[in-house]
N, C-alpha and C positions, 0 to 999 in steps of 0.2 A: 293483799293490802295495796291501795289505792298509793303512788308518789310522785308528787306534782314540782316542779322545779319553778321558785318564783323568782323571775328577775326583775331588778326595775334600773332606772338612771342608767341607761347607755351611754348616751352622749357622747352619740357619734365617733366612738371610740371603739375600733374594730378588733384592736389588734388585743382590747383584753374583751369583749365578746367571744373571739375566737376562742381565748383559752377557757374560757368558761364554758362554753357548749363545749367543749373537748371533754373538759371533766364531769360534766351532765349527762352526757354519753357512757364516757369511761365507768359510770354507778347504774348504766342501764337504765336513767329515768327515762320516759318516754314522753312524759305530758311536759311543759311548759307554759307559764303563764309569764304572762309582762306586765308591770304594772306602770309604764309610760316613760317620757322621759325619750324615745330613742336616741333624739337628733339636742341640737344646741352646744355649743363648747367645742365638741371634737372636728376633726377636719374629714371625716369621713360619713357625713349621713345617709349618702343616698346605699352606700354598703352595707350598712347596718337596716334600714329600711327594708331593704329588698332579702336581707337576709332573717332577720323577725319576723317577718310575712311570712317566708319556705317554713320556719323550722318553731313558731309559737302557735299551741290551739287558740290563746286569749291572749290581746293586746287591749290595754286599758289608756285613755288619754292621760297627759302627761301637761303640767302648763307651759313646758319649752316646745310640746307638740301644737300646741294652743297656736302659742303665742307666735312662732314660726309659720304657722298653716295662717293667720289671718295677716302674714307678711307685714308688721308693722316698720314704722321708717325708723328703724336701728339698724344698724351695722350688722351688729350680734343675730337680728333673725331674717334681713335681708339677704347676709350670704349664704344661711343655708338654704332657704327659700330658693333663693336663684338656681341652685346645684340639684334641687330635689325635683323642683319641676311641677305640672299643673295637678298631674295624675296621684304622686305621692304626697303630693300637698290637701288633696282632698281626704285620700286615706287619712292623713292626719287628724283632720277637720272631724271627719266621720268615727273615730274611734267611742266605744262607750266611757260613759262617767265611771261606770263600779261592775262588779261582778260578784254574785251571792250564792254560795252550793252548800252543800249538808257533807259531811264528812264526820265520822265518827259519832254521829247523833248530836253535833255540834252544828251552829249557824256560821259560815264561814265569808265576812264582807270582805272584799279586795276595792284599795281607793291606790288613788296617787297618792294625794297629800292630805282630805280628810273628808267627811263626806258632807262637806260643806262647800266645800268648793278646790280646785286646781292650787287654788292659788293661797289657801286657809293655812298657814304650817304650823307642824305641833312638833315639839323636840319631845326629847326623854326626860330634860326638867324641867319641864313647861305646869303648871298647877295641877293638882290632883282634875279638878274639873272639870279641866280642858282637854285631858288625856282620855278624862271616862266620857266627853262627848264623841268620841273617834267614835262611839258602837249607837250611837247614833242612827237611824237609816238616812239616805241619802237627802238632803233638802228639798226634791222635785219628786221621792218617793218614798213618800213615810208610812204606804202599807206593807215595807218589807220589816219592820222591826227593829228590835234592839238586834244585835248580832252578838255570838259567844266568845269571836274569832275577829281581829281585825287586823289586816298586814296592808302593811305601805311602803311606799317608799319617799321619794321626794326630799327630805333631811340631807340623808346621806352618810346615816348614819345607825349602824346594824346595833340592832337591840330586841329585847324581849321584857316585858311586863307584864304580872299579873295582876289584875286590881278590881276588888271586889266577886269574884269567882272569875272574873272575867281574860284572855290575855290579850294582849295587844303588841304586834311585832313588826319592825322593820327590816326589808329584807338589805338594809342598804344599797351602794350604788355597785354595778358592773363597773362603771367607765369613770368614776369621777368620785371613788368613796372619799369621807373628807374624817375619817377618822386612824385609818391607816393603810398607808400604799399598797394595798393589795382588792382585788377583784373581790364584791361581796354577791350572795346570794344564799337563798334560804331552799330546803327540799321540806314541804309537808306529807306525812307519812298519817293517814289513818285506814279505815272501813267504808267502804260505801254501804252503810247503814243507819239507822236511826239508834240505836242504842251508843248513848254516852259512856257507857262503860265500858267501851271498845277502848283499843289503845289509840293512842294520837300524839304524835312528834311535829315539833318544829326542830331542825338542824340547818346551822349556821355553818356556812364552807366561804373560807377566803382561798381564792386560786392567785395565786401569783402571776404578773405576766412580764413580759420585756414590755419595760416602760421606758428605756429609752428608744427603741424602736419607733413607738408610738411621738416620740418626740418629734423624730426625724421626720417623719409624716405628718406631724403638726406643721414641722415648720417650712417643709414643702409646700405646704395646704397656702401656708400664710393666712392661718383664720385669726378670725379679730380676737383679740385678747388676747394674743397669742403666748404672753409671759407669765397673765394669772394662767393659766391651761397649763402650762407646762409645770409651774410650781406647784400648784393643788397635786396632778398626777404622782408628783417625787415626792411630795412632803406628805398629803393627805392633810391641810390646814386651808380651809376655804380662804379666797381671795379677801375676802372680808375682814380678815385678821390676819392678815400679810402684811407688813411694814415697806 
């Protein structure tokens, strides 16, 4: 049986990377995919960079990989741009849109946030509608199909849907989940074959990390936003609804 480890939403947050691939280890998976996001938020990109590169078969773009790699004049993607450098800035740049495989007799799409674009976001109670375009094929490739299988990340927020025979799941964030202070990601478990009536899992692992560690390291860093970062991390309630 084929078990693939999907992470997405780093951000730049090493200290619960590390314990995630600890425990990705510790279950013997071997394949990993990323589904973007490495860098933004956290005070450690160019560590997480170099360390996704060693230890991911697939890294998918990310709109904080985007938006940091074409260096715009913000704070938020200047400092990390400055730290990362010309070389992992183009890695960034050069990463794929989606990635598409056959697992269990199933179509299996991987996006950031939807396959419309980087920057498209779909929640869990966003309209029936908008949820069943996630299986959509990509905008710039629509002779790949509907897909059976759609996982993302980008929310930040780990969930599972099924709609219309269809599922559709997020593996939440490693570095930045915004629904509870602990590390998220997903291991898919099926066959590498065409028959759907093989078995097929999605499992959901939250690993715990020393989040105030990661504090201190923030606040060494001195990266911008330095106080929403540190509260999302403790609280898991995105800055956007912080008083």
């Amino acid at each position: 049986m084929e078990r693939i480890a999907i992470v997405s939403d780093i951000h730049g947050n090493m200290t619960a990377w590390e314990a995630v691939l600890k425990d990705i280890r510790s279950r013997g998976v071997e394949r990993i995919f990323c589904l973007g996001d490495l860098v933004g938020k956290g005070p450690e990109p160019v560590q997480v960079v170099d360390q996704v590169r060693a230890t991911c078969e697939l890294v998918i773009r990310g709109n904080w990989d985007e938006l940091v790699a074409v260096n715009q004049d913000n704070e938020n993607f200047t400092w990390q741009a400055e730290r990362l450098g010309e070389e992992r800035l183009a890695y960034l740049a050069g990463l794929p849109f989606s990635h598409q495989f056959q697992l269990s007799g199933r179509t299996i799409r991987l996006v950031h946030a939807s396959p419309q674009s980087v920057y498209h976001r779909v929640q869990p109670w966003d309209a029936m509608e908008k949820r069943l375009a996630m299986f959509d094929p990509p905008a710039d490739e629509p002779e790949q199909g509907i897909a059976d299988v759609v996982g993302y990340g980008d929310v930040h927020n780990a969930y599972l849907q099924y709609m219309n025979g269809k599922l559709l799941f997020n593996a939440g964030s490693v570095g930045n989940p915004l629904d509870l202070p602990q590390a998220s990601y997903c291991i898919l478990e099926g066959e590498d074959c065409n028959d759907n009536n093989t078995p097929f899992n999605v499992q959901f692992v939250r690993v715990p990390y020393d989040i105030e560690r990661e504090v201190q390291v923030a606040q060494s860093a001195n990266v911008p936003a330095l106080d929403f970062y540190i509260r999302e991390i403790r609280t898991g309630i995105y800055r956007g609804l912080q008083e």
